[in-house]
C-alpha positions as CSV (number, residue, x, y, z in Angstrom):
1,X,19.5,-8.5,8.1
2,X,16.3,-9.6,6.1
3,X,14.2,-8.4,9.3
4,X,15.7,-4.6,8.9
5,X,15.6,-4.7,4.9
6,X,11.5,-5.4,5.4
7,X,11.0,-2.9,8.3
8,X,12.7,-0.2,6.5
9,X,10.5,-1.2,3.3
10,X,7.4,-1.8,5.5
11,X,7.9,2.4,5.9
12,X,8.2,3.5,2.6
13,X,5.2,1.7,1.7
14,X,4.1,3.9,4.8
15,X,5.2,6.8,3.8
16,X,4.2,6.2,0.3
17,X,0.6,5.6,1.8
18,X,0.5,8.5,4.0
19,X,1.8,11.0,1.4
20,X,-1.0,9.8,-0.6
21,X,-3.4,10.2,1.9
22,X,-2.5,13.9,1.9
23,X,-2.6,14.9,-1.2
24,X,-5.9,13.6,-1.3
25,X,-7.4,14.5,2.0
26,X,-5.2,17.7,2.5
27,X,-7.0,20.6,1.2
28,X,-4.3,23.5,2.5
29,X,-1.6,24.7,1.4
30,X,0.8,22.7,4.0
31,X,3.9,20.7,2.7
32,X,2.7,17.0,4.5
33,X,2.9,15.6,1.3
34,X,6.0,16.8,0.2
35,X,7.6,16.0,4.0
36,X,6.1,12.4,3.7
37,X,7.6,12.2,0.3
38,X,11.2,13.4,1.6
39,X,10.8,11.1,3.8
40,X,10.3,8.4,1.9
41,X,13.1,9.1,-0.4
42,X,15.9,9.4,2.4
43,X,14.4,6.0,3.4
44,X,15.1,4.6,0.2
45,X,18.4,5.7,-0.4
46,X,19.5,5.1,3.3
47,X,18.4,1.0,2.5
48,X,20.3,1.1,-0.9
49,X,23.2,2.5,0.8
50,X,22.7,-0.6,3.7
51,X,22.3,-3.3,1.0
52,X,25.4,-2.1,-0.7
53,X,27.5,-1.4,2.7
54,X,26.2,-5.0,3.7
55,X,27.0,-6.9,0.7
56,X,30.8,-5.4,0.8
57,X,31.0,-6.6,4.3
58,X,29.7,-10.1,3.6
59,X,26.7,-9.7,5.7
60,X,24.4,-10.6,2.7
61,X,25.3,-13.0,-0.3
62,X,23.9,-12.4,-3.7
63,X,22.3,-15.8,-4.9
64,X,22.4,-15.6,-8.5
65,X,19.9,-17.2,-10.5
66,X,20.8,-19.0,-13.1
């Protein structure tokens, strides 16, 4: 499980990057950016939605610090 939670995080940070990239680099009027963006937002609510769906079926244990 800790190998998919840092692959899926591994591309935001991509997506993050590349969005970046185009708004800096992309001088038309295409929607890149905002696709990378989207992209990066369905990303991060699809691994929310995994953590919580995983922690419910006691495939990942919160450790608590105390």
């Amino acid at each position: 499980m800790k190998l998919i939670i840092g692959l899926a995080f591994l591309v935001i940070l991509a997506s993050l990057a590349s969005a970046f990239f185009f708004l800096m680099k992309d001088k038309s009027k295409s929607s890149r950016t905002v696709n990378a963006l989207t992209v990066r937002i369905g990303m991060s609510i699809a691994l929310f939605v995994l953590i919580l769906i995983s922690y419910s079926m006691g495939w990942i244990e919160a450790t608590g610090i105390r």
